[in-house]
Structures are given as C-alpha cells and as structure tokens.
C-alpha positions in Angstrom: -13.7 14.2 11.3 -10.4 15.6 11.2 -7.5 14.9 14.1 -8.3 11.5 14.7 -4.5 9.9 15.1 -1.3 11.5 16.6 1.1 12.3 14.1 4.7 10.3 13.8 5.8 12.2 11.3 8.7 14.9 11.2 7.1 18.3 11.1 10.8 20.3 11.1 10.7 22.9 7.7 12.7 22.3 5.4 15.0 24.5 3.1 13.3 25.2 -0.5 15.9 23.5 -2.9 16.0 23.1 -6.5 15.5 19.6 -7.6 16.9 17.9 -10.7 17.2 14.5 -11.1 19.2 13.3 -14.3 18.5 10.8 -16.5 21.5 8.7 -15.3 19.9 8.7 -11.3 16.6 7.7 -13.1 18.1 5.3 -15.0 19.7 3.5 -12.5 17.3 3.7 -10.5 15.1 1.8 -12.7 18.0 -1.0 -13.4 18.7 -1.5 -9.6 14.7 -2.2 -9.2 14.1 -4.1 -12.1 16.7 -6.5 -11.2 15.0 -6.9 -7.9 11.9 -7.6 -9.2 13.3 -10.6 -11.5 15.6 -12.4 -8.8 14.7 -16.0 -8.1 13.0 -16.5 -4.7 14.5 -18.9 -2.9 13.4 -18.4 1.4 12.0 -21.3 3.2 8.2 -21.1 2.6 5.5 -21.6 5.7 4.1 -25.0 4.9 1.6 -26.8 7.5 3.9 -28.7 10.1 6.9 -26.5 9.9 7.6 -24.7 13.4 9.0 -21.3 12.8 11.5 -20.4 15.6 11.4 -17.1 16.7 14.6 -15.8 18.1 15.7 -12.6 18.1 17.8 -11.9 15.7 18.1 -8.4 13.7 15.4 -8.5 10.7 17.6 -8.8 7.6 16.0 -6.7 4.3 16.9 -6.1 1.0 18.1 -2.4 0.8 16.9 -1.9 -1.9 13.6 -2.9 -0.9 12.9 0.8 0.9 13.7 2.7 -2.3 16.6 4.8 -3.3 17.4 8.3 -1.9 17.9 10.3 -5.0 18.1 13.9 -3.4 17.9 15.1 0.6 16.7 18.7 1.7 13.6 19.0 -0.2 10.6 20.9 0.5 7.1 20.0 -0.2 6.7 22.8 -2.7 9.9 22.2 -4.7 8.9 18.3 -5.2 5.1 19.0 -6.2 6.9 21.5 -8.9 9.0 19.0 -10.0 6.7 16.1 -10.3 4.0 18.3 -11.8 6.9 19.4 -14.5 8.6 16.2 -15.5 6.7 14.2 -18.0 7.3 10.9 -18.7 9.0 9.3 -15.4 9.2 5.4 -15.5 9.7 4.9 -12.1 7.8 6.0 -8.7 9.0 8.0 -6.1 7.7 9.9 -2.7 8.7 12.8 -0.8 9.2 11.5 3.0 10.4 13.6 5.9 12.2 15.6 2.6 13.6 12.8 1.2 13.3 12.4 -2.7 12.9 8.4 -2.5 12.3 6.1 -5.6 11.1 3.1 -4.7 9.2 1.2 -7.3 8.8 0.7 -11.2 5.2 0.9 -12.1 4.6 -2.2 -14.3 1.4 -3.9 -15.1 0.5 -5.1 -11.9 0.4 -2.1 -10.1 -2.2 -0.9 -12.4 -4.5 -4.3 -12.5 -4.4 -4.8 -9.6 -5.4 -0.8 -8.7 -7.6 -1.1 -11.5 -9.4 -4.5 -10.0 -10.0 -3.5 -7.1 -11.4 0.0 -8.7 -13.4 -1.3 -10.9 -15.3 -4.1 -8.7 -15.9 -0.8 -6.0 -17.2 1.1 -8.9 -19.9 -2.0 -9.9 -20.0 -2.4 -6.1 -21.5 1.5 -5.7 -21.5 4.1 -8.8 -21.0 7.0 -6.4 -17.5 6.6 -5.6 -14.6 8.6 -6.9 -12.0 6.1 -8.1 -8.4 7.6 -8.6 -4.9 6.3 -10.1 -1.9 7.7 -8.5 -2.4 10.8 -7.0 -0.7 13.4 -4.5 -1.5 12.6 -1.1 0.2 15.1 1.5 0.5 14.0 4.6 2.5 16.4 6.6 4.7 20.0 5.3 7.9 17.1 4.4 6.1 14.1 3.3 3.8 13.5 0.2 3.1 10.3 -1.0 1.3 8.9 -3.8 -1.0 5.7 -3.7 -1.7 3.0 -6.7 -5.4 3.8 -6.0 -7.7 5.9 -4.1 -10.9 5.7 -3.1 -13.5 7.9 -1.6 -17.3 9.1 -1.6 -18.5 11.7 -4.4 -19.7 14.0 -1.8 -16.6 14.9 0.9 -17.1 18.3 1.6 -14.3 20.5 1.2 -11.5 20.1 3.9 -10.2 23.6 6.2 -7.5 25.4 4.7 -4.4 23.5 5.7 -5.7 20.0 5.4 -6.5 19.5 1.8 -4.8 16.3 0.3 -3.3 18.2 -2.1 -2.8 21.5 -3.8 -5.6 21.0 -6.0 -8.2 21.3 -2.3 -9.0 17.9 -2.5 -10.4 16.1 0.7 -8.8 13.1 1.4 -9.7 9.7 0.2 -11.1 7.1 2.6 -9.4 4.3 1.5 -6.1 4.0 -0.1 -4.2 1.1 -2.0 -0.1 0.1 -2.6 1.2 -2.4 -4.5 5.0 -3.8 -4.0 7.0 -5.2 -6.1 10.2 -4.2 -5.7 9.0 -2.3 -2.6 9.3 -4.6 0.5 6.8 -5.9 3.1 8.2 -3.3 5.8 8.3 -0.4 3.5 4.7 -1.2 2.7 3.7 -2.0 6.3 5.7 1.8 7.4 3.3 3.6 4.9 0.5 2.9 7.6 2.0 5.6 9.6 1.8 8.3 7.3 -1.7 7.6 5.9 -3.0 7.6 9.5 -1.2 10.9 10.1 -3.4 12.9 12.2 -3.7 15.7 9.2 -5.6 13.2 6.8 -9.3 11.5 7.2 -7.5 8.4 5.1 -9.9 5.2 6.8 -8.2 2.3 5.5 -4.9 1.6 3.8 -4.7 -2.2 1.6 -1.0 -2.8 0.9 -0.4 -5.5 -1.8 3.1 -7.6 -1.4 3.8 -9.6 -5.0 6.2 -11.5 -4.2 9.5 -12.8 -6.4 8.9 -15.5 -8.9 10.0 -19.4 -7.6 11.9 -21.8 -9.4 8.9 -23.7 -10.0 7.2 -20.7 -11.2 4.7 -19.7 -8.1 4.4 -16.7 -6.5 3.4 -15.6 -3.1 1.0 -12.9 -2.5 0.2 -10.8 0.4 -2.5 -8.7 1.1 -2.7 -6.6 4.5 -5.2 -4.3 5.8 -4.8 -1.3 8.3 -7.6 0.7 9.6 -7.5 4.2 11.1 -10.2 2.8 14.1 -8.4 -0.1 15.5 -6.9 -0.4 18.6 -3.2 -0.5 16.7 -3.7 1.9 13.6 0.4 1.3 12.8 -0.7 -2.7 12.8 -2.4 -4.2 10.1 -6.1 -6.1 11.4 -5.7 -8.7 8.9 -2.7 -10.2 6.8 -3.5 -13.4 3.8 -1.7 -14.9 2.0 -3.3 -15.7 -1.6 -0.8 -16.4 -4.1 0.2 -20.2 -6.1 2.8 -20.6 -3.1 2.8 -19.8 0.6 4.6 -16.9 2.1 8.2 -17.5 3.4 9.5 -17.8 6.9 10.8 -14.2 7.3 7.6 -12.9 5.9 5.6 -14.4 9.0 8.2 -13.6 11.9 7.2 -9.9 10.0 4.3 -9.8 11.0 4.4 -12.0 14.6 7.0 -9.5 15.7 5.0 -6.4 15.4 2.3 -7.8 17.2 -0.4 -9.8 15.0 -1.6 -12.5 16.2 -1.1 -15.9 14.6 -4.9 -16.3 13.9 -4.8 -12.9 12.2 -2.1 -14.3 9.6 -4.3 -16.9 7.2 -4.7 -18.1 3.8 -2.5 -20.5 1.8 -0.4 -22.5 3.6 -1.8 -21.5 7.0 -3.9 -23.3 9.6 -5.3 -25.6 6.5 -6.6 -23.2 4.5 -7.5 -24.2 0.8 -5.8 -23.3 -2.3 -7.1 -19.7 -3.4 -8.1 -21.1 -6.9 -11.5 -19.8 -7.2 -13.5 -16.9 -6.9 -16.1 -16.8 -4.1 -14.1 -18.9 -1.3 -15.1 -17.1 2.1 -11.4 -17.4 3.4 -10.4 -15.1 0.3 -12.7 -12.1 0.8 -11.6 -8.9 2.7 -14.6 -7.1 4.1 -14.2 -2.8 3.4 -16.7 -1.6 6.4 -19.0 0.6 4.6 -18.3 3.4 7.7 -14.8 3.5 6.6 -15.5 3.7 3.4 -18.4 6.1 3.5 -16.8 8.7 6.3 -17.0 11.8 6.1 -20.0 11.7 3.5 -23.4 14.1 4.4 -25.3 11.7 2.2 -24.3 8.5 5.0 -23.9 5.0 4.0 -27.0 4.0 1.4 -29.2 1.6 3.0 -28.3 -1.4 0.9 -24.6 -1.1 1.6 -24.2 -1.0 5.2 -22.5 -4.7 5.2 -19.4 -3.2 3.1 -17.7 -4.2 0.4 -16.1 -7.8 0.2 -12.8 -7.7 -2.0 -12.7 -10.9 -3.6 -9.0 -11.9 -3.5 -8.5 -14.9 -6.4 -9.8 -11.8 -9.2 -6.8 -10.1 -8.2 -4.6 -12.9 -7.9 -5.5 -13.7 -12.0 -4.6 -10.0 -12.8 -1.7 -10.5 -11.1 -0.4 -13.8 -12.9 -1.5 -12.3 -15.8 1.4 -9.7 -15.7 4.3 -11.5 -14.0 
C-alpha cells in the first residue's frame, strides 16, 4: 500500500535553523491576506454563449495568492518545534521544500466547510476518524497541514519512516483545503505533495471561495484529484457551485493543464441548473468507497461499496453563511 506515485518533491537536507517569526511578520502577514480576501471581484464570468479564447499568453496570479515566505532554510524538525510551541497563531502556514510559507487566514469558512463535509462522512459511516488541521509530512522538507482529514479507524501502523507525522500516525485517505485567500493554482499544486510517493493519501478535495461581486455572489469551486487516475497532478472533476459562475481565467486554469471541457460543469456551464437545492444529481461528488476505505483490514462494509456522495449546495449554505 505504500510507494504508489513518484515523488516531485525536493528531497535535498536541509540545515537545522532556529525559527522565529515576530509578531510584526505575523501581522502583516494577516493584513496583506485579509485584504485579499475582501477585494471586489471584478473578471469576466463564464456565462452560456461566451467563447473563451485561448491564446497563449503567460497565466497572470495574484502573488499573494501562493502565500508569503516568512523564513528560508528550515528543516522539518525546527518547523514541527516551532509550530508545536507557538500558541495562538491567526494565520496558516506550511513548510514546503524548507520554505516557512503563510498562506491563508483561517476564518469561518475553512472550518464549516471542513466541518460539513466531516460531519455528513461521520453520519455517512461512524467508523471513520475525522480530523481538523493536522501535520501531514510529505517528504524530510515539506509538511503541510489540511482543513480536514479523513481516514478509516483501523489503518495499521505505517513502517518506520512513513508515519504522517511525529506522533506515528498512518496517513489519512482523503484530505480537504479550502482557499480563500489561497489561489486556484496553489490549491491545484498541493496535489503533488499529497500524492508524494511517501504517503497512502487517496484523494485530495480542494475548495476555491471565491471573492465577493458587486452584486453580492460568489463563485465556488470544488476539484477533486485521486491518487489512481491516469493524471494524479490533474484533478478528475472540477464544478462550479456558487450564486455566480466562475470567471474566464479560472477555466483557461483548468483547459490548460489538461481537463477536458466536459470534466469542467456546474453553474454556468453546458446548461447546468442553478445549485439552489440539496439533492440535484449535477451537485454531488461521488468519494469511491476504495479510496476512502484503503488500506483498512476490516475492507469496505457491505452497504457502502457505492461511496460517499458529497452533496455540494449543504456546503455552499455554510459557505454564505460566513462570507
């Protein structure tokens, strides 16, 4: 069960270093992120009708949108020290390639929507293990920490040097980001490292909320990766389920890294309905119970083997509810 994907990540050791991040980094850290979140979106949105050219142009993104790189140089131990030491951070941050990045402010969406979707897989099956944020090490220089984990209760024990974390965890099976500030390709790069070939992570849900319009919609993205596919780095689904389509850049995204136009659905594409209800097929995302269950001794209970349908709308009202 182990080994399944090449790694992509940087394996080079890094000097130990002393980390300290002071509360003026942190703070503007915060401010820079927060004013990211409130900006007015204003990109032409994908409406029926409206032929997207696709040239070939560089990909323009918000900087700020991949995080801030708050210290260099910093080994795996030295970060899991500091994080486990310093109480009270109000912002998120990752360890990638040694690279102390903060990249998000953890608001009320990041935990209902985390919390949605853990507690509908919790009435779903009452034998999963449902986690907030939690260390997920993915390589000697790269930990990172997702919204909300998911796995069976009865992973056996990982070999010595493939525990998720410090603790001798096995790795979850499915894994969960939401962005806010955090861009669409900084979302859709995390693929990569949960697929590294040292975890067992199955499937990876990434959660774009997108910037509030002038007339007070928001688009929302949800994308799905799994470890099995063909393309592990490309996600197998991508919908759009928010109170407005997704814009123009958002789409070339996607069509540039290879997913196929039918593969990109929900509001404002191919005549899809409104998601403004629960139970509409076109809003459900389908967890394969073998993704979910991997790994487990017990298998996948008999009355599960169709997987878990994520109902998208229930997380599109705990979204609104928030922003």
């Amino acid at each position: 069960m182990y080994g399944l994907v090449p790694s992509t990540s940087s394996s080079v050791p890094i000097p130990k270093k002393r980390l300290k991040l002071g509360r003026k980094t942190l703070d503007s850290a915060k401010e820079q992120l927060l004013a990211l979140q409130e900006r007015e979106v204003t990109e032409v949105l994908v409406t029926e009708g409206v032929v997207i050219e696709e040239k070939e142009e560089e990909e323009e993104e918000e900087e700020l949108e991949t995080g801030i790189v708050v210290a260099k140089n910093i080994s795996l131990e030295t970060y899991l020290n500091y994080h486990k030491q310093e109480t009270g951070l109000t912002v998120d941050m990752r360890l990638l390639d040694g690279n102390v990045i903060i990249y998000e402010v953890p608001l009320g969406p990041h935990a209902a929507v985390a919390g949605e979707i853990g507690k509908l897989m919790g009435i779903w099956h009452n034998n999963l293990t449902i986690l907030g944020e939690r260390d997920v090490i993915v390589d000697r220089n790269t930990v990172v920490r997702p919204d909300a984990s998911i796995q069976p209760d009865d992973l056996p024990r990982p070999p010595v040097g493939q525990e998720c974390d410090k603790a001798g965890w096995p790795y979850p099976t499915v894994v969960v980001e939401v962005g806010l500030s955090e861009g669409t390709k900084s979302l859709h790069d995390l693929a990569r490292r949960y697929f590294d070939r040292r975890t067992t992570v199955q499937l990876y849900l990434a959660i774009k909320i997108f910037g509030r319009r002038r007339d007070g919609t928001r688009a929302l993205l949800a994308f799905l990766y799994q470890r099995t596919s063909s393309n592990p780095g490309r996600p197998v689904l991508v919908k759009s389920f928010g109170t407005a389509p997704i814009d123009s850049s958002t789409l070339k995204f996607f069509r540039r890294r290879g997913v196929p136009d039918q593969d990109i659905t929900g509001f404002g594409r191919h005549l899809a309905p409104p998601c403004n209800g629960p139970g509409f097929q076109m809003y459900q995302i389908n967890f394969p119970a073998t993704a979910i269950f991997y790994g487990s001794p017990a298998g996948i209970p008999p009355n599960l083997m169709n997987g878990f349908d994520l109902d998208l709308y229930k997380l599109q009202r705990k979204v609104l509810q928030y922003v």
